[in-house]
N, C-alpha and C positions, 0 to 999 in steps of 0.2 A: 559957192556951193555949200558952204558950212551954214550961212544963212536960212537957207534952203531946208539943210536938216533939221534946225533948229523950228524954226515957223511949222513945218511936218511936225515933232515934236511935241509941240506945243496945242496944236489944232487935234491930234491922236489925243492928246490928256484929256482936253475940253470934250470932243464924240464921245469919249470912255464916262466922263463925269457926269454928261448930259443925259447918255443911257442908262447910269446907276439910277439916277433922280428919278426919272421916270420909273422907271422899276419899284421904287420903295415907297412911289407914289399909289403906285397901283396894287401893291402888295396889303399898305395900310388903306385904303380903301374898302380890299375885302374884310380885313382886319378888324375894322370899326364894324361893318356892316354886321358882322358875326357878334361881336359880343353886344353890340345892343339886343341883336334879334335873339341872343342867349337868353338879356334881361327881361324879354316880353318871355320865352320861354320856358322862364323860371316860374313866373306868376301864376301859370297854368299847370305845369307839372313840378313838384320837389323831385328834384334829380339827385341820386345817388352818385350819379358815376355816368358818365354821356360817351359813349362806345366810339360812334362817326359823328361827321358835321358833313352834307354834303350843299352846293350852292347848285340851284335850279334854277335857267334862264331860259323860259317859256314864255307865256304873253304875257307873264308878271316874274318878277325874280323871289323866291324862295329861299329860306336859309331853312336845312332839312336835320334834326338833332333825331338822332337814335341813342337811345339809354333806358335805364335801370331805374323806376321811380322810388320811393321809400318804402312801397310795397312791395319790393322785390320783382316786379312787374316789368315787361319790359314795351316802351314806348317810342311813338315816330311822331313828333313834331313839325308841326310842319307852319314857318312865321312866314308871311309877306314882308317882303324890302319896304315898301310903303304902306300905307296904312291898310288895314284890312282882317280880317279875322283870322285868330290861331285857330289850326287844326290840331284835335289830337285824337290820334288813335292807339288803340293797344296793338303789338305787334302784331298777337295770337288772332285778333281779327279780321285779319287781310291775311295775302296770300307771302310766303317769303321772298326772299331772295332769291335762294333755289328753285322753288317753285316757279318764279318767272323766269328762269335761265330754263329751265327745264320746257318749259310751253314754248319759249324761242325757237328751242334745238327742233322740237319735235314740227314745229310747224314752218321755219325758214331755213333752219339747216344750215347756221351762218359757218363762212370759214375761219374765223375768229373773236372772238367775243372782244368790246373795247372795254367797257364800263356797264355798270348794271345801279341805278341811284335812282332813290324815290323823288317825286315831281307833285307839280297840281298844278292843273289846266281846269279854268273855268268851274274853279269848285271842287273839281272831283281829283284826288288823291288818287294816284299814278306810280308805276317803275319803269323809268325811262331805260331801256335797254340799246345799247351801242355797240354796234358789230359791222364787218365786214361780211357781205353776202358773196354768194357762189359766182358774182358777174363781177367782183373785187371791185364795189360799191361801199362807201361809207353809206351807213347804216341808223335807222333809229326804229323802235319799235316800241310803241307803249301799249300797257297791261291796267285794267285796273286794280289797285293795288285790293280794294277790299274783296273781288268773286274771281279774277284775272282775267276779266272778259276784255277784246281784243278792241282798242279806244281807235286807233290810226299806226300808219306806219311811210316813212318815208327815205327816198336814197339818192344819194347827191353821185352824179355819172362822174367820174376818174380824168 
């Protein structure tokens, strides 16, 4: 029986170790993916101070920088994971954060809000918004980010 505990023991440490690795695999992953897509970031805009970082996984993956240019400006960055053109826009020229929570409320009326994080699909600059709706459906709803006019919306059944 002691045997028994032991071998348990030992196979518990190995799962435990196994799951760490994976984890700090996938951790540094994102990790790399950001500060390269910082370095292409940089080139485009001088950053003062970079407020969020959000990661966007659409029909292409995005690393998304909101920050303070040297002009006291504030900007949305927006790099492709693979090759492809930086976006940049000024904040003040799209629509906010609130702004798009607020067009949400008034026109789905979600039961809770998940996330609310800028995007781009096929070019066009986006706020992906994440909520549970009134049929306690996970949720996605996107906005265009520069006028907030209504791009698509979709919900996955419970």
């Amino acid at each position: 029986m002691k045997k028994w505990g032991i071998l348990f023991l030992i196979l518990l440490c190995g799962v435990i170790w196994q799951a760490i690795s994976v984890y700090h695999a996938a951790l540094e992953t994102k990790q790399s993916l950001q500060s390269k897509a910082l370095e292409r970031a940089k080139r485009e805009v001088a950053f003062t101070d970079i407020d969020r970082v959000y990661t966007y996984y659409g029909e292409q993956a995005y690393v998304v920088f909101v920050g303070t240019g040297r002009n006291g400006k504030k900007y949305i960055v927006w790099v492709p994971e693979k090759k492809g053109h930086v976006v940049v826009k000024r904040a003040d020229r799209g629509i906010t954060e609130k702004e798009a929570v607020s067009k949400l409320k008034e026109e789905r009326n979600p039961k809770r809000l998940i996330s609310v994080k800028p995007g781009m699909e096929k070019g066009v600059p986006l706020w992906e918004l994440t909520y549970i709706d009134e049929y306690n459906r996970y949720s996605f709803y996107y906005l265009s980010f520069e006028d907030g006019t209504f791009l698509k919306r979709y919900s996955f059944q419970q």
